[in-house]
RODO-2510 file (C-alpha; in nm, 4 decimals, decimal comma):
residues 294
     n   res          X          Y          Z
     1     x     7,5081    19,9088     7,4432
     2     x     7,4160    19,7386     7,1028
     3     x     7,4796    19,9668     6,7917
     4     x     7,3673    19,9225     6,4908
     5     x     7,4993    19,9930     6,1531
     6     x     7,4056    20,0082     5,7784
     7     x     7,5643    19,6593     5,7159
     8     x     7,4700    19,4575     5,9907
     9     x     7,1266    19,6039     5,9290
    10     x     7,1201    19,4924     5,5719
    11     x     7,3203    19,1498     5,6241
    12     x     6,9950    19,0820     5,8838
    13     x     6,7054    19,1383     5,6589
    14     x     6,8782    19,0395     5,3500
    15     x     6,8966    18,6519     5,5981
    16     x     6,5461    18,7501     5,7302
    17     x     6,3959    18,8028     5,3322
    18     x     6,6060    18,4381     5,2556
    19     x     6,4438    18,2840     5,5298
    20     x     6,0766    18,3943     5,4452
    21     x     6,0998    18,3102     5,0952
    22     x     6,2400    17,9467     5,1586
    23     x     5,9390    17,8548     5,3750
    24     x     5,6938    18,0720     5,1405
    25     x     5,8346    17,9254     4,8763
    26     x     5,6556    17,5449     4,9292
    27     x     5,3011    17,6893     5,0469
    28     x     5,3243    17,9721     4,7208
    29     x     5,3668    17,6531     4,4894
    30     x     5,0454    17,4556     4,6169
    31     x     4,8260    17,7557     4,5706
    32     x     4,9611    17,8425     4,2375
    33     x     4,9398    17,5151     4,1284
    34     x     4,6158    17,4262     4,2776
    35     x     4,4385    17,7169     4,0857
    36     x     4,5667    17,5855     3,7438
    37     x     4,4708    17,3365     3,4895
    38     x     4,6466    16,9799     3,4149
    39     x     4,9059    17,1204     3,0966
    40     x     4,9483    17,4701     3,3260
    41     x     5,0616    17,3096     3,6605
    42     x     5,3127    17,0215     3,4108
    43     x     5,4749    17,3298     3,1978
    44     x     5,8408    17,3742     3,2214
    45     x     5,9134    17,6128     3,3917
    46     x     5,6779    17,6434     3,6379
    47     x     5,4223    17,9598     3,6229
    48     x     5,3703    18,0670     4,0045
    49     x     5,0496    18,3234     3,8698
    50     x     4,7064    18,1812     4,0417
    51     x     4,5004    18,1030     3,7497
    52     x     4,1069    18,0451     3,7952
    53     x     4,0573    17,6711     3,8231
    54     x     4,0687    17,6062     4,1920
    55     x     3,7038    17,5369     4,2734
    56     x     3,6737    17,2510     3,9677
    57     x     4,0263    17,1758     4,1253
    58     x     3,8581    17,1090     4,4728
    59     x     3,5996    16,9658     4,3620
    60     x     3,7763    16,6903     4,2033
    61     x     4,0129    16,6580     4,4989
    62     x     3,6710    16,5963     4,7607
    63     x     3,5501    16,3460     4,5418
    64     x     3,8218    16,1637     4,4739
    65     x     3,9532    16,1406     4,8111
    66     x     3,6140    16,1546     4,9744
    67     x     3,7313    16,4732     5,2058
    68     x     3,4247    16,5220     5,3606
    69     x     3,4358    16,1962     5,5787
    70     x     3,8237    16,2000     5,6437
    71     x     3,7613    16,5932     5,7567
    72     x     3,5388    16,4686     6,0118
    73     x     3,7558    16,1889     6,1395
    74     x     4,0927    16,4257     6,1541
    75     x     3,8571    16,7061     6,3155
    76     x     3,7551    16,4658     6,5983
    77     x     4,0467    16,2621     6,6461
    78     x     4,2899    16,6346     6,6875
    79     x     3,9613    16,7746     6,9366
    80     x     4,0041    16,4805     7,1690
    81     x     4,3719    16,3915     7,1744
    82     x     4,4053    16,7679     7,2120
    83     x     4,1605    16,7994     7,5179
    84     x     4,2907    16,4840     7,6810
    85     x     4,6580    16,5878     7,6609
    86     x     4,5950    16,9375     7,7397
    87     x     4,3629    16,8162     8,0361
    88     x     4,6060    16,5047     8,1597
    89     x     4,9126    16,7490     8,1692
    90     x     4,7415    16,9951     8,3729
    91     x     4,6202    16,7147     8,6458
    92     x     4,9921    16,5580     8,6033
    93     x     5,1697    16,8902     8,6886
    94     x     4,8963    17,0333     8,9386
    95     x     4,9949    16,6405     9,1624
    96     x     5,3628    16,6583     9,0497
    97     x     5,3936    17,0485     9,2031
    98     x     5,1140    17,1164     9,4513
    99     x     5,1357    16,7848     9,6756
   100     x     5,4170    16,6902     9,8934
   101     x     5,5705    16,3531     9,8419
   102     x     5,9096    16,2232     9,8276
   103     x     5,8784    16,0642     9,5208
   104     x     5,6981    16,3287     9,3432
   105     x     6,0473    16,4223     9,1245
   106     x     6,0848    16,0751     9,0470
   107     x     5,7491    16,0420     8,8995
   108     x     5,8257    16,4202     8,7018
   109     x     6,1530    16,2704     8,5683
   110     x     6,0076    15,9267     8,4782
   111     x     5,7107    16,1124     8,2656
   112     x     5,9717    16,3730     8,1236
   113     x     6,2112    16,0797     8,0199
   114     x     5,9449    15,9711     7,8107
   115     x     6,0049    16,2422     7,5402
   116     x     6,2829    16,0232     7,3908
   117     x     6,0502    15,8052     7,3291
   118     x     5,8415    15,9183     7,0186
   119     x     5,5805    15,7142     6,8715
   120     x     5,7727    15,5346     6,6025
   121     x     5,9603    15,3694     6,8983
   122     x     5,6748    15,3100     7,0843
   123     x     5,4532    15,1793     6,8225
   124     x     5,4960    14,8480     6,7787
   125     x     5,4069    14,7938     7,2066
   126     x     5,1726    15,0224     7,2021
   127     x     4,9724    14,8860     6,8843
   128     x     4,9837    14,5250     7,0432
   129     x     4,8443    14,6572     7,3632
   130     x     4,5366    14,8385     7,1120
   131     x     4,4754    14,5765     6,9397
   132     x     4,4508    14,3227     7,2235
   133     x     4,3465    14,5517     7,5375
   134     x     4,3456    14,2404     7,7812
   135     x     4,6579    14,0865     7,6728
   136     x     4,8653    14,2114     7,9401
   137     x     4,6066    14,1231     8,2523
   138     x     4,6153    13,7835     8,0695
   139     x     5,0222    13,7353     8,0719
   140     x     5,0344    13,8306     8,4744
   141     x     4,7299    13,6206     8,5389
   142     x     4,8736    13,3175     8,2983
   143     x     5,1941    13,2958     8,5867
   144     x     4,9011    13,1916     8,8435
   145     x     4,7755    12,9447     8,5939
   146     x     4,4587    13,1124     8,5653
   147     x     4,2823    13,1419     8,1685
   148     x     4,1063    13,5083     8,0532
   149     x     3,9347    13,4483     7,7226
   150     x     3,8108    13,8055     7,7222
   151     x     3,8995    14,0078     7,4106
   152     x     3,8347    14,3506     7,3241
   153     x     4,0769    14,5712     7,0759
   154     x     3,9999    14,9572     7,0160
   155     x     4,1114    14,9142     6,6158
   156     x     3,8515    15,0859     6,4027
   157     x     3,7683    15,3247     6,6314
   158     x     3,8023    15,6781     6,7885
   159     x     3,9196    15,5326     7,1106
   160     x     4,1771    15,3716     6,9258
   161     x     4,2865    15,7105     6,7231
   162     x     4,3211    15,9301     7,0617
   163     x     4,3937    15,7180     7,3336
   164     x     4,7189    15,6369     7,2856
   165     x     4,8330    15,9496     7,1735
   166     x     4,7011    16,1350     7,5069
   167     x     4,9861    16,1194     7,7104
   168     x     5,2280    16,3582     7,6321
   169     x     5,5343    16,4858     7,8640
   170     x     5,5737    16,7964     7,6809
   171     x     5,2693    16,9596     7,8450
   172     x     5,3286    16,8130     8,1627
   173     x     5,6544    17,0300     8,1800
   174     x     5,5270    17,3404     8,0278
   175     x     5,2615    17,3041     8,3022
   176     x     5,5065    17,2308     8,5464
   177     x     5,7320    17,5082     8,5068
   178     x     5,4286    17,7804     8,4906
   179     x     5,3290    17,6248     8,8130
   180     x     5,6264    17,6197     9,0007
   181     x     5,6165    18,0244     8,9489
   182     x     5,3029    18,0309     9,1319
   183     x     5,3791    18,1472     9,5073
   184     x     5,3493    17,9136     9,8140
   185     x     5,1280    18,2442     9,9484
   186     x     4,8563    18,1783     9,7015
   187     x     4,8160    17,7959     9,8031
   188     x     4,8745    17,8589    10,1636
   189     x     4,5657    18,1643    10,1379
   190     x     4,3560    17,9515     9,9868
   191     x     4,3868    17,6378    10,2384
   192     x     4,2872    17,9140    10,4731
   193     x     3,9969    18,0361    10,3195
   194     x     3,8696    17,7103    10,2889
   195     x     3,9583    17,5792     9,9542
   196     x     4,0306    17,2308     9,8722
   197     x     4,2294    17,1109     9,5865
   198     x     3,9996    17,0964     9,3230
   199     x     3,8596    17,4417     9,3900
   200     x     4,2231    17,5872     9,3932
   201     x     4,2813    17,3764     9,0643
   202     x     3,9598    17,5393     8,8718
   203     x     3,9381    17,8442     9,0345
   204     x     4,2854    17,9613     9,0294
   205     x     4,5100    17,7704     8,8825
   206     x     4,3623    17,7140     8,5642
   207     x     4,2286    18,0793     8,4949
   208     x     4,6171    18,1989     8,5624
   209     x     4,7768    17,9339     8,3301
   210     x     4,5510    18,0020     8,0220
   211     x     4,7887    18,1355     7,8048
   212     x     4,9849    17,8030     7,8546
   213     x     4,7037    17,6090     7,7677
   214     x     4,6415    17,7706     7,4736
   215     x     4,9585    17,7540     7,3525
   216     x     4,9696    17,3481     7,4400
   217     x     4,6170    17,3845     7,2551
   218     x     4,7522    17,5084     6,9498
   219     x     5,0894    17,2711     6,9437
   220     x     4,8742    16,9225     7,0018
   221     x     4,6216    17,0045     6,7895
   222     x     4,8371    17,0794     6,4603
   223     x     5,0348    16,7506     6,6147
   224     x     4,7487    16,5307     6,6224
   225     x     4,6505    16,6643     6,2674
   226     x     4,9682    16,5698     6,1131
   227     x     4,9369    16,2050     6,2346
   228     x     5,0043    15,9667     5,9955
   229     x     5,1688    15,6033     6,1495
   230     x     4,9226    15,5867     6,4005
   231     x     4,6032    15,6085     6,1934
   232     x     4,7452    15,4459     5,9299
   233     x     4,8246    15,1209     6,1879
   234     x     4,4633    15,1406     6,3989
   235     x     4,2556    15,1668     6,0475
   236     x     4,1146    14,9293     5,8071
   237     x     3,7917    15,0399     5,7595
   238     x     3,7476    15,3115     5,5154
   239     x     3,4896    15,5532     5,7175
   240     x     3,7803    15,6030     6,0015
   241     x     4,0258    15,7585     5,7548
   242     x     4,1701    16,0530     5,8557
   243     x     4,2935    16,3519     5,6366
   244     x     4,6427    16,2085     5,6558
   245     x     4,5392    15,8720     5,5115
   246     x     4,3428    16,0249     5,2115
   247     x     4,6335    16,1995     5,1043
   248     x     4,7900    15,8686     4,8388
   249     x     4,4099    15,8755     4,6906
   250     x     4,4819    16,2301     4,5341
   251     x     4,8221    16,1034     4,4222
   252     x     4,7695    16,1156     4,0621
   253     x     4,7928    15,6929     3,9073
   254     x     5,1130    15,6228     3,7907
   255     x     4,9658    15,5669     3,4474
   256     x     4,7233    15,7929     3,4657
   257     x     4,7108    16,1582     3,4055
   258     x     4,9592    16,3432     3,6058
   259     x     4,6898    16,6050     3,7472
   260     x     4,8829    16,7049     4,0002
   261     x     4,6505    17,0577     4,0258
   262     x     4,4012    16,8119     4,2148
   263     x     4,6879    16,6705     4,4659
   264     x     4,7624    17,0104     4,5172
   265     x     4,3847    17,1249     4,5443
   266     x     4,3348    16,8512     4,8334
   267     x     4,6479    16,8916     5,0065
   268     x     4,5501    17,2884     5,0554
   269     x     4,2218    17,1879     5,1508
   270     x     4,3755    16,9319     5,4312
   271     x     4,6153    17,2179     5,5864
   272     x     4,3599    17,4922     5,5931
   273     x     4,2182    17,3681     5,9813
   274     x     4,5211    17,3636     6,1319
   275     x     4,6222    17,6914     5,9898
   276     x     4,3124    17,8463     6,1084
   277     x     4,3758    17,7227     6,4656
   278     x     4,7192    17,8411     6,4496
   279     x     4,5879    18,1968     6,3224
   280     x     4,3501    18,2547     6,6113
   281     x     4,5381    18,1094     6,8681
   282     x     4,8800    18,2707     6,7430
   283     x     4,8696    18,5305     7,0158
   284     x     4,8390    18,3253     7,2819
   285     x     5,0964    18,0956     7,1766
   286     x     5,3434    18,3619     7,1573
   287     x     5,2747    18,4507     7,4876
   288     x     5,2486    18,1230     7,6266
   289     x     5,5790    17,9890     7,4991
   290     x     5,7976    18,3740     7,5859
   291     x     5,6027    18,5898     7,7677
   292     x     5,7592    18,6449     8,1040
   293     x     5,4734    18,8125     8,2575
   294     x     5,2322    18,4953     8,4518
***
């Protein structure tokens, strides 16, 4: 039995209170100073009181950085790397748990030994294989002393944004551990009503593991927002910039004014998405990522 007392009580919220306030503290300064003018947001010491100048703020910061386009981009790039991994992990864990092979935990533990591999390690590979997509067929087929001149590279493009990031072993273990809850009753009754693979896949499987995929849903697409290297490698060409890229145009020039109200104007603008989709989805991540009940 757990008993509580008038100290521990107080040493937990007064740790709780610290807590909130150092990661309020960051997102409490960019509104404040996004709302203010150029001498308000530079005074010493800092005023955190919204003042009125946010929309002029905003306006400045979509012009500047041209928003509008590098929305777009970072909208479609998160949509697709976030339905392909979401999609890829549930097809990887539905073969990895549902059909029998012997090499089946092999393949698991070969895709799961992946996650200490981020992308900074795998970058430099995995940009040579972009920006040369026949390269490799052209190394095995040079040991036969046979010549491919084809070419074809996916920079400058949204193939070239998503692609590479699709793969992802963390869903393919969340996946697999929901599914390996799933009784052997439930496959077996379907196979004897009649249902192949793909039925059981769509019809059951998926409908049952939807808190899971809405929590993957939520976790790839704030993921894929936040990607910086990546874009910043595969793009040259200014109408592919993502949100991530545009943020060094609202940088204020080093001998320029220091309006940093407008950095902070744009920067709010560019985390407002992802916090929406983390807002709506917030319940079903929860649940997802604790809830015992499948």
């Amino acid at each position: 039995m757990i008993q509580r007392t008038p100290y521990a009580d107080a040493l937990t919220y007064t740790i709780m209170v610290a807590g909130f306030l150092l990661l309020i503290g960051p997102f409490l300064v960019v509104i404040s100073g996004a709302s203010q003018t150029v001498q308000q947001v530079n005074s010493v010491p800092f005023s955190f009181m919204p003042q009125g100048e946010f929309f002029a703020n905003a306006q400045a910061a979509w012009a500047r950085a041209n928003l509008g386009n590098a929305l777009l981009n970072s909208l479609i790039m998160a949509t697709l790397v976030t339905i392909g991994k979401v999609a890829l992990s549930a097809f990887t864990a539905f073969a990895i748990v549902f059909f029998r092979s012997p090499l089946k935990h092999l393949f698991f533990w070969t895709v799961f030994i992946t996650l200490m591999l981020p992308l900074e390690v795998r970058v430099v590979p995995t940009y040579s294989v972009a920006a040369d997509l026949f390269q490799p067929v052209r190394s095995i087929l040079g040991l036969f002393g046979i010549e491919l001149t084809l070419e074809w590279n996916l920079l400058n493009s949204y193939a070239g944004l998503t692609l590479p990031l699709v793969a992802t072993a963390t869903g393919t273990f969340l996946y697999r551990q929901f599914f390996m809850t799933i009784p052997d009753e439930l496959a077996e009754a379907a196979r004897m009503d009649g249902s192949g693979a793909a039925r059981f896949f769509v019809d059951m499987l998926l409908p049952l593991s939807r808190t899971n995929m809405l929590a993957l849903t939520t976790i790839m697409f704030v993921y894929a927002w936040n990607q910086y290297l990546w874009p910043l490698l595969m793009i040259t060409d200014p109408s592919y910039k993502t949100v991530m890229m545009s943020l060094r145009a609202l940088l204020p020039a080093e001998d320029g004014t220091p309006d940093w109200n407008v950095t902070l104007a744009g920067s709010l603008i560019i985390i407002l998405p992802p916090l929406f989709v983390v807002a709506f989805l917030q319940r079903w991540f929860v649940r997802g990522l604790v809830s015992s009940d499948k």
